[in-house]
N, C-alpha and C positions, 0 to 999 in steps of 0.2 A: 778232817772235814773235807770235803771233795767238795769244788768249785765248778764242777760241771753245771752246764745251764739246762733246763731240762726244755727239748723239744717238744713242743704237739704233735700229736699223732694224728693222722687222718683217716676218713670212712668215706665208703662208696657205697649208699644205699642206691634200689631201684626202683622204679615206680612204670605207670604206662599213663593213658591219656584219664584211663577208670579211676584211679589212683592218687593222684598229683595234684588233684583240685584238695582232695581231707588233709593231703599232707600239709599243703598252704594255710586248710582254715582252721588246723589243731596246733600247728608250729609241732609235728610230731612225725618222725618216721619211724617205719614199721617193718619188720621181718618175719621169714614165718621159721617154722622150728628148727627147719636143716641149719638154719643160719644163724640160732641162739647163742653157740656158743663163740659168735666175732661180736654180736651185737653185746653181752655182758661186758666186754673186753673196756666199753667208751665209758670214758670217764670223763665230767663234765668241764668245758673250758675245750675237748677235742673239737678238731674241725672235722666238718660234714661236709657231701657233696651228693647230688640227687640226680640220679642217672635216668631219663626219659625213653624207656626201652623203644615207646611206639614213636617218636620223633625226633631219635636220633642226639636228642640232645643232652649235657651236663648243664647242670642250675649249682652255682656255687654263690658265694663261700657261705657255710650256715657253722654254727657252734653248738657246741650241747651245754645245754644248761640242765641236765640233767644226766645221772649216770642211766649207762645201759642196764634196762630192767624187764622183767613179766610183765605185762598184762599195764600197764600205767592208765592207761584207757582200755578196758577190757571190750567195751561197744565198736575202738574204730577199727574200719574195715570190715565188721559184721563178725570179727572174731579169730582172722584170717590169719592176719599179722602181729602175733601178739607178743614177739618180741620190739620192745619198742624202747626211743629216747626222746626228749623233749629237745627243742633247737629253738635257735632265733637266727637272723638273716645278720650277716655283719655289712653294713651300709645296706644297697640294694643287691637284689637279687643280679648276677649275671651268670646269662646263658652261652655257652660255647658249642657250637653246630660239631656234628662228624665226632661224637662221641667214642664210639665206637674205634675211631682210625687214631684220637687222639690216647683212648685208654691201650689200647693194645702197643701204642708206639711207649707207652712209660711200664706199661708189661703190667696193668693193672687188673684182674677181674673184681667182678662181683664182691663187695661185703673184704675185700681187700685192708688189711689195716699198715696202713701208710706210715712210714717215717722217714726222716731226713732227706737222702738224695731224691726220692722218689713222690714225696711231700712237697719241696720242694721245686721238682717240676712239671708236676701240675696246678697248684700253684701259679707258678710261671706263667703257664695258659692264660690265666686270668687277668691277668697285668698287662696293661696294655702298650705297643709299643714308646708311642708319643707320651708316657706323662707326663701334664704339665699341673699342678697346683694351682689355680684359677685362686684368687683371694672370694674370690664373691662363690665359690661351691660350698655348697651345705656339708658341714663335716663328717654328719654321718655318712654322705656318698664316700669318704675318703677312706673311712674304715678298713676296707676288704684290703684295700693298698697296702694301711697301715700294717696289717696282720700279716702281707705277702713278705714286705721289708724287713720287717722285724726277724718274721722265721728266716729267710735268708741271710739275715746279717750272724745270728746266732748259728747258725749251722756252719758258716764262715770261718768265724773265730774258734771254732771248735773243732780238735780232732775225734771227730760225731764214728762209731762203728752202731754199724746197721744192728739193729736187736732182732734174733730171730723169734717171732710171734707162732709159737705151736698152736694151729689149730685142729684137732683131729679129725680125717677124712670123717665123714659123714657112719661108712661104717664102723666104726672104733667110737663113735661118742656114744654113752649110752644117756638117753634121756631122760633117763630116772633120775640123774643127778640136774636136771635143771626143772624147776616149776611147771 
């Protein structure tokens, strides 16, 4: 029996200003077909993160509570995005400015499926430098913390090797095997 601990994977969905508000009031992100075969990939309990094309910004830490699927909401987006996963927010929402300078420096694109070293420091990002544990904060703000600690201590004690995630370029996938 192997004692490995298993790490969370992470995802980089996108969205714009048109976009961002359904994602908030469905607790649901969306891809459209080039990108079906990273979104099947999320298994639920993975961490999410929502990338703001027109404002530059990251919105983290979110979880899926739901596997990556077809059509889950076949109406949102008008039909657009119909690969999709359900999420919920871990504590509150936080957003990190210079998206863009920050993905590129951890060598992330689009729809990117995240693990260990690289999970880990973005992530990072999100943790802010001063924390202090206030007795009187509300614990669900403390969440996202909790979930940064935890993956970091696990990845720690672990000699973690990167898993290479085959996605096939765009031309090599054929669509007929997915819904």
């Amino acid at each position: 029996m192997s004692d490995s601990i298993e790490l969370k994977r992470g995802f980089l969905f996108a969205c714009t200003n048109k976009t961002e508000k359904e994602c908030f009031e469905r607790l649901l992100f969306g891809a459209e077909r080039t990108y079906g075969p990273v979104v099947i990939r999320i298994r639920k309990g993975d961490l999410l993160f929502l990338n703001n094309l027109s404002t530059d910004v990251l919105i983290g830490i979110f979880q899926a509570t739901s596997n990556g699927k077809y059509n889950i909401k076949p109406d949102a987006w008008n039909g657009k995005y119909p690969y999709q996963v359900n999420v919920e927010v871990l504590g509150k929402t936080m957003v990190l400015e210079n998206a863009r300078k920050i993905l590129k420096k951890i060598g992330m694109g689009r729809y990117t499926i995240l693990s260990g070293k690289k999970l880990i420091k973005l992530l990072d990002y999100f943790m802010p430098n001063n924390l202090i544990f206030n007795i009187t904060q509300n614990l669900n703000e403390l969440e996202p913390f909790h979930t940064i600690l935890a993956e970091r201590e696990k990845y720690r004690k672990n000699k973690y090797v990167e898993p290479i995630y085959e996605v096939p370029p765009i031309e090599a996938t054929t669509f007929w095997d997915f819904p």
